[in-house]
Structure formats: structure tokens, C-alpha cells
N, C-alpha and C positions, 0 to 999 in steps of 0.2 A: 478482330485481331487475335491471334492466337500469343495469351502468355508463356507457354512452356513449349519450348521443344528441347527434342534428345538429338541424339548420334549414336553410332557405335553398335555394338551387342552387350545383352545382361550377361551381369557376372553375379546373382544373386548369392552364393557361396559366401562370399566376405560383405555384404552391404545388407543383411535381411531383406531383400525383397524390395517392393516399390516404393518412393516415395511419395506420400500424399500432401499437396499444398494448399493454405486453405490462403485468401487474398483478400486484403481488403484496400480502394483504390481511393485515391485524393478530391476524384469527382464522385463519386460516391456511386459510382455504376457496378461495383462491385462489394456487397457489404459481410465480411468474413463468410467468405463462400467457398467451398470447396472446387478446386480446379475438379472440371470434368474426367481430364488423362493424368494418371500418376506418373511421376519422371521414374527412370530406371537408371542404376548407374550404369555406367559404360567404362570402355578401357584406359579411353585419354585424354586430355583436353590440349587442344590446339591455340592456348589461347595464354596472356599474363594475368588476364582479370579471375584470378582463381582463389574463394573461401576454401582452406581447409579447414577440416576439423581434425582436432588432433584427442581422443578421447584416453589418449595417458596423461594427458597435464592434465590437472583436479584443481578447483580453488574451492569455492564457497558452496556450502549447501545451499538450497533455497523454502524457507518456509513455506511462500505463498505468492499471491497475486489477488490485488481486491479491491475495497474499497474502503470511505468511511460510511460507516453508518449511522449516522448524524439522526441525533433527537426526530429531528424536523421529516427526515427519509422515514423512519419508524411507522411516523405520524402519517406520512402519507401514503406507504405501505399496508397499514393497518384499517386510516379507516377511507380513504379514498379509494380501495379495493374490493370488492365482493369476495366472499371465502373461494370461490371456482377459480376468478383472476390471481387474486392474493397467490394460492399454489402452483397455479400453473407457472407465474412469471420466477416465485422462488427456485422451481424446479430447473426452469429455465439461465439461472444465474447460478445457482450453488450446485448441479449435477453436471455430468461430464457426457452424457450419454448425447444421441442424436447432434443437434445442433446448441443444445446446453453448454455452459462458456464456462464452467465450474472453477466459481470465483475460490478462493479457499484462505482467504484472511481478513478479516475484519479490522478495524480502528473504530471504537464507540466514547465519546462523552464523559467522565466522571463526572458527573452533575451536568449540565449544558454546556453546551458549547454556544458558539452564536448564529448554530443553523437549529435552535429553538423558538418554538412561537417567545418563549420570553424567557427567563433567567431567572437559575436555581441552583442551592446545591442540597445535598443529603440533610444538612442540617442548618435549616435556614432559621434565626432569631430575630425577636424586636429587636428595634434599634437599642443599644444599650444594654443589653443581654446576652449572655458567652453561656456555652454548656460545653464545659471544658469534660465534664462525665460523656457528654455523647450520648444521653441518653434519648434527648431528639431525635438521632438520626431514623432514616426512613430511605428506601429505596421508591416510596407512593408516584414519586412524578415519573419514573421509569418503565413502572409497573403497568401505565394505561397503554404505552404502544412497544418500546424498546424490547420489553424485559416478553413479552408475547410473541413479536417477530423475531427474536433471537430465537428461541426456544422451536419456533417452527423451522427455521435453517438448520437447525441442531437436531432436529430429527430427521430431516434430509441428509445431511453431512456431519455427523458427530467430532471429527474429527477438523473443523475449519478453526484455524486461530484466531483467538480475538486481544486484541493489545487495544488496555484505557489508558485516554489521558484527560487532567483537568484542564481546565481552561483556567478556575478558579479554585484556592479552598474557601470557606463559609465566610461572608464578608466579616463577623465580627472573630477570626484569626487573623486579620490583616489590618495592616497600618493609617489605611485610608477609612476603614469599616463599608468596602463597597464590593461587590463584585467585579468591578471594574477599575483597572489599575490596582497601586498600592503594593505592597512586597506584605510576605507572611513575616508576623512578629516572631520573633526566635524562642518566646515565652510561651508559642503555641506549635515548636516543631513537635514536642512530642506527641501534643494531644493530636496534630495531624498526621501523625505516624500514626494514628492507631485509626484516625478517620479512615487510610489505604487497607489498613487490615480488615475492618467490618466493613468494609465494600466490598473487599476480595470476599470476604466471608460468607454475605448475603448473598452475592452472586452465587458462589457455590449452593447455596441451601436449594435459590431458583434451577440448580442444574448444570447454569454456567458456570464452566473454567475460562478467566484471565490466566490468557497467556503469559503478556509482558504488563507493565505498566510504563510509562512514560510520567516525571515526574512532575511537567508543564509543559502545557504546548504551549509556542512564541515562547519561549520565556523573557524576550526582549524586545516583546513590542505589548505595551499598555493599552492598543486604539481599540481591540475585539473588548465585545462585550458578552462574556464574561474576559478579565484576562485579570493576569497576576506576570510580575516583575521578579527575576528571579537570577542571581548573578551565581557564576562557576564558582563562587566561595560557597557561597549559601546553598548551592546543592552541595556540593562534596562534604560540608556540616550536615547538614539534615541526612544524608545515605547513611554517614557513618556513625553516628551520634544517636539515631533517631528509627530512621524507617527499615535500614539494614538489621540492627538489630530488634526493632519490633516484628520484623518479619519471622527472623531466626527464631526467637521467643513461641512465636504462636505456630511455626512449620509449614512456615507458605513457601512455597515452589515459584510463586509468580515471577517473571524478569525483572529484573529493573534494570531502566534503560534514561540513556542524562539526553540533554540537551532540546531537543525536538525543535531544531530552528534550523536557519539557512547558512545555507552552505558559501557566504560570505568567513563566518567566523567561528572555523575549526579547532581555534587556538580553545573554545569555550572547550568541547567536551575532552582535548588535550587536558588542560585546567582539570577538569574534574576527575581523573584519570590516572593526573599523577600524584594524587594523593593516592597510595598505597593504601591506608587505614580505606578508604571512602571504594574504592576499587576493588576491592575484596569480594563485596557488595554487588559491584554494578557488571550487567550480561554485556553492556554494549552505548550504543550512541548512536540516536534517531535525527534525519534532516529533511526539514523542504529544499526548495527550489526558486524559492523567491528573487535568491539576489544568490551573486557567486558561482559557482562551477561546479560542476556534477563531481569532476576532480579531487576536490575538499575530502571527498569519503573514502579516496585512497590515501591524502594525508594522513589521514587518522587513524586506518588500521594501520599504517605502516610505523604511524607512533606506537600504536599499541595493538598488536597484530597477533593477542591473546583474548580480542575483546568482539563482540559482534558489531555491526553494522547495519543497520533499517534505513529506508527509506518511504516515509509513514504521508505525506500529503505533497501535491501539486491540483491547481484548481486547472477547471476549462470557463474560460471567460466567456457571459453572453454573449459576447460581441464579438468573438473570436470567429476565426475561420476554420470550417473542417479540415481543407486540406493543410492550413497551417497548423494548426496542434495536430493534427495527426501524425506529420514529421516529426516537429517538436518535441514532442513529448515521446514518440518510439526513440529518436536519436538520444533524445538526455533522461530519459525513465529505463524506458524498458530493457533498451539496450545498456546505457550511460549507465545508471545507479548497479546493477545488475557486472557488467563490467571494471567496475571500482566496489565490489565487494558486498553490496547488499543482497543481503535475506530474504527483502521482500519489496516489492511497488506496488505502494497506495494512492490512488488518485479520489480526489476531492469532488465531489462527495455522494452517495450512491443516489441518490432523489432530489428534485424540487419539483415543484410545479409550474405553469405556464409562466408566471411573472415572477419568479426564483425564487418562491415563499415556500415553507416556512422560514422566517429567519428575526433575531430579535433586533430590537431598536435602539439608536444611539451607538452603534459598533457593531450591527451583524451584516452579513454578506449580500447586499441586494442586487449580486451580478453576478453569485456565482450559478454556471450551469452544471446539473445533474446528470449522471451516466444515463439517467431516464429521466424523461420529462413524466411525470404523474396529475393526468387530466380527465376530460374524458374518455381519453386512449394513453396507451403508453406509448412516446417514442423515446427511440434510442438514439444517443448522444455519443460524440465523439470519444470521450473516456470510455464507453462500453466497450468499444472496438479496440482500443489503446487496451486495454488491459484483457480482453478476448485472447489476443493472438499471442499472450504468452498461459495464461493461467489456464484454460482448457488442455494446454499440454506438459504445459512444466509443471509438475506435481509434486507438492510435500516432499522433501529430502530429492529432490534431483541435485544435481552437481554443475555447476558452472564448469566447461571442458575448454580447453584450447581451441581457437579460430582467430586467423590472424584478423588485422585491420585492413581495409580499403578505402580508398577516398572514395567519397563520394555511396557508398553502400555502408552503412553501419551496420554491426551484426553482433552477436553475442549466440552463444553455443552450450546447450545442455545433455546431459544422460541421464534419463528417469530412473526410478527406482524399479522399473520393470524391465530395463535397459535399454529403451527406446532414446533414439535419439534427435531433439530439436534443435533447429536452426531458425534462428529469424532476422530477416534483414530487409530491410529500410532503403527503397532508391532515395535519398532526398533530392535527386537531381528531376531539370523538368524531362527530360527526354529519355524516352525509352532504353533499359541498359538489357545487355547481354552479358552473365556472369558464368562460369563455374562452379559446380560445387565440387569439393572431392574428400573423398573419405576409404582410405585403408587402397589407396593409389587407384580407385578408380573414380570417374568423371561422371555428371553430369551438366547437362547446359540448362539455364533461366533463362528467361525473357522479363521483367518486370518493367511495368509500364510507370513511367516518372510521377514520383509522390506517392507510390504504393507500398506497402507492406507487405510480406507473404511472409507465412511459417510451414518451415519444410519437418516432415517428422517423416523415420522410418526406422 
């Protein structure tokens, strides 16, 4: 069956030339592949099913497109790989060239998360012992795979962003003295304000620049293990009081960024926002996708529409279905978050291996699946492909531009920093559609086959 066809004659003058499509399809007979024939525009379309693109309307820049890079992915990037594999497959994920899918934002750990063999942070003490000095602290447990495969992506791509978040701070700052559960005592915000600063710090020494920070992930769910409990007061205290000005003090550039939970409850990073003193401080406001509506993250710029917007994790579940998350997650990620104002889409989480290990015990993820399975081979999972057909083309500072809606085809529309222009849209219907594209009045025709995806660039 033939995906594309045209009509008409080229009018390359106003449209730069051909368009190239690359497809990735629901039965998986197609896996982000470059159509054979590039579409051409044409004069006119005979038809009401028509995306335009309108590249005078401007919304949001866009960081990136990525993943996380979870303790556990590190671990089995680093030592379940041979040095030949190891580069080739980085090369293949963080470069743009050939069929390279040139991811370009990271989400990493501040101590473990619970996609680690087990649970840590920087400054871990006996029961019954605080070092409010810090002079504990250690980046040692990062240092055997995280802090090595970082540094090899960063000399591929220097310029990929990386945004941490904790999961935990040191169980003996916290109320319960666990990694697990428990709220930070308010007797220890400032010594943990300064634990964010000698993170950022030592990163930098290893080479790495943090981008943003994220001040807790979940902060409202206690089950992961690492996890920490954490209310819209007691962040907008600790930015203002504490982390804001430790940062000021010692001349970090890093973001800080509130919330990092689901797009159920907007009202949290509102809450933290409208505290002026606390806002001063803060770049923006990071969400999953767990519960609530993609929706939420235009609430929220539109409350504070001086502030940035992330969108930092969404898992693919073992048990899940390729051609259903691949809908799913293009219509409320790629497109959806992207469309209500985020900077960037992160899907969860860049590796596990055949039985979804690494991950810790008592509250880690024993079903989430990785953008790559890491085994005896590497395959690729349905997140590689979800986040393939935007990040290979939307690039660092591109622009989210006008394109209307359509039922039935979701889409969202960018202009690169080299001017090139993407289109990506979503059939989520099962049968075969026939669309328009048009730009600067002239036409072409799609064919996309139901439950597939294609990204149009020219």
C-alpha cells in the first residue's frame, strides 16, 4: 500500500522544496522509517481535512526530547555493553545524523531513584547520626556508571540538557529517618539547600552542567522507594528561605523548577507560584501524567504565563501494547504536553533489562519497560519510537508555530533554529485517513495508515 501520495505541480519557491516523511506504524511494519517518495507541495487541496501550518503564530521554545536516565539504565549501559556496542548505540541515540534519533535532554537521579539496584543518597549516615557540615557527602555511588556514561553522551553532544531530581534527601533530614516516606524536617532546609549546591558543584568539577533541578519527584506519593512527602507550603519555604538564596549566594545558573507530579493537581505548583518571595526563584513547573489531563499545563501557564512549563516523565508499561501507547503517548506527550506549552517530553525510562531490572525493593518499579531492552541484544521499545519522531527533528530552541486541530489526527507544528519546518501527526483512528497539509497556500495530500504516526519536515 502506498502511504503518500500528491497532486498538482511544485511550487518550490514558497515551501523549500520537498518534503520528507519518516513513519512509524501501530503493527510495527513500519519502524521510524523514512518514506521512500518525498511529498511535494502543490497548488490546492480539494478537500476540508486540511493541517495548516501557520508559522507567524510563535508559542513556546522547545528544549528538547528524551529520556530519563535512571541509575539502573547507566548500570546497564555501562557494564552490560562492550566499549564498540556502548558507542555505537550512544551514537545512535544522542546524534542526529543517518538514522540517529538525537535524543537531547536528559532527567538523572539526585541520589537514586527506585530504577536503582538499591537506595542511596550523597550523604548516607548510621542510624542516629546527621552531618549537618556535609562533610560526608560523596558523589562514589554515581561515579561507577552514571557519572562515566554521562560524560561519553557529552562528548557526543555537549550541548544535551540534563534536569536532576531527588527522589529523597539523606534519611537522617527527614522525619521518619528513612529514605522512604517521611517530609524533610524544616531544621534541615538549609543544610539541604546547600546539599543542591555541592551536587550542582561536583557535577560541574566532573564536566557536567545541570540544567534545571526539580525539587522532588512525586512529591505526593510516599509508595517509591526512595520517596520524600512534600506540600506547596513547604516548597515555596525551602525556594525562598533556603535553596533560592543558597543558589544566589554561591552563583548557580541551575533552574529551579516546583512540583514534579500529576497533572491531577495544578492548584499545587499555582500554590507555589503565588508566593512572590518563593517565585522570584522559581524557572517553572514540571508534571507527569499519571492521573489528570495533559490540559493542567495550560492551567498553569495561563496562571503564571511569566513561568516555564516541563514535562519530565510518563512510563511504558510491560504489559502494555505497542500500538496502544504508541497513540497514547503521541496524542497526550508528544503532541498534548507540547501543545499546552512544554519545553520538553520525557518518557520513563531510558534502559531496563529482559525482566525490568534494575530496580530497588519494597517501592521500585518492577514493570516498568525501557526505550531499550539491554540483554544480549538491544531491542527497541515503544518509548524509543514516541520520542524518535519528535527529537531527531525538533531541535534545541525550535518554536512551537500554529496548526489548527482535527478530530481524529492530532498534530502540533514546529520551526527549527535552521528554519526548517516539522509537522507531526498521529492517525489515532483504526482506518486508513487522507489529510492535507498546507503551508503559505499551497497543498499537499497524506495517506496515513490507522494508528500510525509520521513526521513531516521541509
Amino acid at each position: 500500500m502506498l502511504l503518500f501520495t500528491v497532486a498538482c505541480t511544485p511550487d518550490k519557491s514558497t515551501t523549500n522544496g520537498d518534503i520528507s516523511v519518516w513513519v512509524t506504524t501501530g503493527d510495527r511494519t513500519i519502524l521510524f522509517a523514512e518514506a521512500p517518495n518525498k511529498l511535494t507541495f502543490k497548488d490546492q487541496a480539494d478537500s476540508s481535512r486540511v493541517i495548516e501550518i501557520d508559522t507567524t503564530q510563535h508559542f513556546q521554545a522547545i528544549d528538547g526530547f528524551g529520556f530519563a536516565l535512571t541509575g539502573g539504565s547507566a548500570y546497564l549501559l555501562n557494564q552490560m555493553l562492550n566499549p564498540t556496542q556502548r558507542a555505537s548505540l550512544l551514537k545512535e541515540l544522542f546524534l542526529t545524523d543517518g538514522n540517529a534519533i538525537g535524543v537531547s535532554y536528559l532527567r538523572i537521579s539526585i541520589g537514586s531513584s527506585d530504577l536503582d539496584n538499591h537506595v542511596f543518597s550523597y550523604d548516607d549516615m548510621p542510624t542516629g547520626k546527621t552531618d549537618a557540615g556535609l562533610t560526608n557527602f560523596s558523589l562514589a555511588e554515581d561515579q561507577k556508571n552514571l557519572i562515566p556514561v554521562l560524560k561519553q553522551i557529552l562528548a557526543l553532544n555537549p550541548e544535551v540538557k540534563i534536569m536532576g531530581s531527588p527522589w529523597s534527601a539523606p534519611a537522617w533530614m527527614k522525619s521518619n529517618g528513612s529514605l522512604k516516606g517521611g517530609n524533610l524536617e524544616p531544621r534541615y532546609y538549609d543544610v539541604y539547600a546547600r546539599y543542591f549546591v555541592k551536587y550542582i558543584q561536583a557535577m560541574a568539577v566532573k564536566g557536567i552542567t545541570i540544567d534545571a533541578i526539580t525539587l522532588q519527584n512525586e512529591p505526593e506519593n510516599p509508595k517509591n522507594n526512595p520517596s520524600m512527602l512534600m506540600t506547596s507550603d513547604e516548597q515555596a519555604v525551602f525556594v525562598k528561605e533556603n535553596l533560592g538564596p543558597a543558589f544566589e549566594e554561591a552563583g548557580i545558573k541551575t533552574k529551579i523548577v516546583v512540583f514534579d507530579h500529576n497533572c491531577d493537581h495544578p492548584n499545587y505548583p499555582m500554590e507555589v507560584l503565588n508566593d512572590g518571595d518563593a517565585k522570584k526563584f522559581i524557572d517553572g513547573s514540571a508534571f507527569h501524567l499519571y492521573l489528570g489531563e495533559i490540559e493542567a499545563l495550560s492551567d498553569v501557564h495561563n496562571a503564571h504565563p511569566d513561568r516555564n512549563i516541563y514535562f519530565t516523565e510518563q512510563w511504558t508499561w510491560s504489559k502494555g501494547k505497542f500500538n496502544g501507547d504508541l497513540r497514547w503517548h503521541l496524542k497526550n506527550l508528544i503532541v498534548g504536553a507540547t501543545r499546552n506549552w512544554s519545553r520538553n517530553v520525557l518518557e520513563w525510562n531510558l534502559a531496563s533489562d529482559e525482566n525490568y531490572n534494575p530496580h530497588t525493593t519494597d517501592g521500585g518499579c518492577t514493570e516498568c519497560l525501557g526505550a531499550l531492552t539491554i540483554g544480549d541484544s538491544v531491542t527497541r521499545n515503544v518509548s524509543y519510537y514516541i520520542i524518535a519522531h519528535a527529537s531527531k527533528f525538533v531541535r534545541p530552541g525550535s518554536v512551537r508555530v500554529g496548526s489548527n486541530t482535527m478530530e481524529g489526527l492530532p498534530n502540533v507544528a514546529f520551526i527549527t533554529p535552521s528554519g526548517k519546518k516539522v509537522l507531526i501527526v498521529l492517525n489515532e483512528k483504526d482506518e486508513v485517513r487522507d489529510f492535507w497539509i498546507k503551508f503559505k497556500s499551497k497543498t499537499t495530500l497524506a495517506t496515513l495508515p490507522g494508528g500510525a504516526v509520521a513526521t513531516f519536515v521541509w
